[in-house]
N, C-alpha and C positions, 0 to 999 in steps of 0.2 A: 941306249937309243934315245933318241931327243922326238919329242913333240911339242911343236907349236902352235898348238889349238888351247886358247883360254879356257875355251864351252867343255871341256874335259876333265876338267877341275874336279868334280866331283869323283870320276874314276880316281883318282889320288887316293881317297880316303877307301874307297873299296878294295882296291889293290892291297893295301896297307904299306906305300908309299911314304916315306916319312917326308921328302918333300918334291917341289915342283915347280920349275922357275920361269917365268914368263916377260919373255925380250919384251914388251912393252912396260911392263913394271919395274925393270931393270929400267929402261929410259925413264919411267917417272924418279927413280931414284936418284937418277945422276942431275935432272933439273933439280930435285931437290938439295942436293950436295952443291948448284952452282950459285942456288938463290939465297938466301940468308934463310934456314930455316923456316921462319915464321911467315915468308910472304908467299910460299905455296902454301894455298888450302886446304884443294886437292885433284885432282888428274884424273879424269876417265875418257873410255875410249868409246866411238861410235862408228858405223859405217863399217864391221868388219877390220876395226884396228886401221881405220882411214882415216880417220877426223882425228885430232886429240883437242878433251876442252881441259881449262887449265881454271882455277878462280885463283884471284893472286891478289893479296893485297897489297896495295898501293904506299909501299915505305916513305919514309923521310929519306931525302936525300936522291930519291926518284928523279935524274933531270926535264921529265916530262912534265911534269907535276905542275899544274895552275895556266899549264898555256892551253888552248885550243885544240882539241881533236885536229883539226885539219891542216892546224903547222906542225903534229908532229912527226912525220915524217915515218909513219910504221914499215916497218921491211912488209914486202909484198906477200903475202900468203899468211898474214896475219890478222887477226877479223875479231874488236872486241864488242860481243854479244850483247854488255850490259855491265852498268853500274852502278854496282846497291851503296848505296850512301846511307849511314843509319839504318830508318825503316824503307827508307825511295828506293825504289827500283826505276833506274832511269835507261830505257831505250837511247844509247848515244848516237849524235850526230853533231857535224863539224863543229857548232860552236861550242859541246859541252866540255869541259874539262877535268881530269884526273887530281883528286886533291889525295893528300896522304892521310891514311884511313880507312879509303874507298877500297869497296874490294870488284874487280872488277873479272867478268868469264870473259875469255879468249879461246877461240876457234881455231885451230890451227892443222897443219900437214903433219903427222908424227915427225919426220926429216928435219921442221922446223923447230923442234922445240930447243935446240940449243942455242938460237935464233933470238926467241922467246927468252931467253933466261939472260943472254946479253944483255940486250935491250930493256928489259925492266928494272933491272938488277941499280941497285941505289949507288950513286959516286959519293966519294967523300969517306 
């Protein structure tokens, strides 16, 4: 029998359930599998498994990297929250820019995060 309630987690350990698998955490797995390791930070969900935020840092080789928020051209249903640079926490807007380092949170569709992993993911 399958269920797909996260908030039941805890029955797991009551039961004595040895495990307990969760489609949303299987999708964080596989953006992890698509991105280089190190530039997911980490994945959680909001809105009843509606929303997915992402923090990801910002690799070399990033082709977005040093141009302007508003030429880069984000697929739609993509929305980044905020950019911690060192200790800055900078609220983005068009003219701010992505350097490699930065780690920045992303708002996203669950549907989209393969979207997400395209798109940030470093050439070269």
């Amino acid at each position: 029998m399958e269920v797909n309630q996260p908030s039941y987690g805890p029955v797991v350990d009551t039961l004595g359930l040895d495990q307990a698998v969760h489609p949303r955490l299987v999708t964080a797995s596989t953006i992890l599998s698509l991105l280089r390791r190190e530039a997911v930070l980490s994945v959680s969900f909001l809105k009843d498994d509606k929303v997915e935020v992402m923090e990801l840092a910002i690799q070399p080789g990033f082709p977005g990297a040093n141009k302007k928020l508003r030429f880069l051209k984000l697929p739609r249903g993509i929305l980044i929250g905020s950019i911690c640079r060192g200790k800055e926490v900078i609220i983005p807007r068009g003219d701010d820019v992505l350097l490699p380092g930065d780690r920045v949170v992303i708002f996203t569709r669950p549907e989209m995060a393969d979207t997400v992993a395209r798109y940030f993911k470093p050439r070269g």
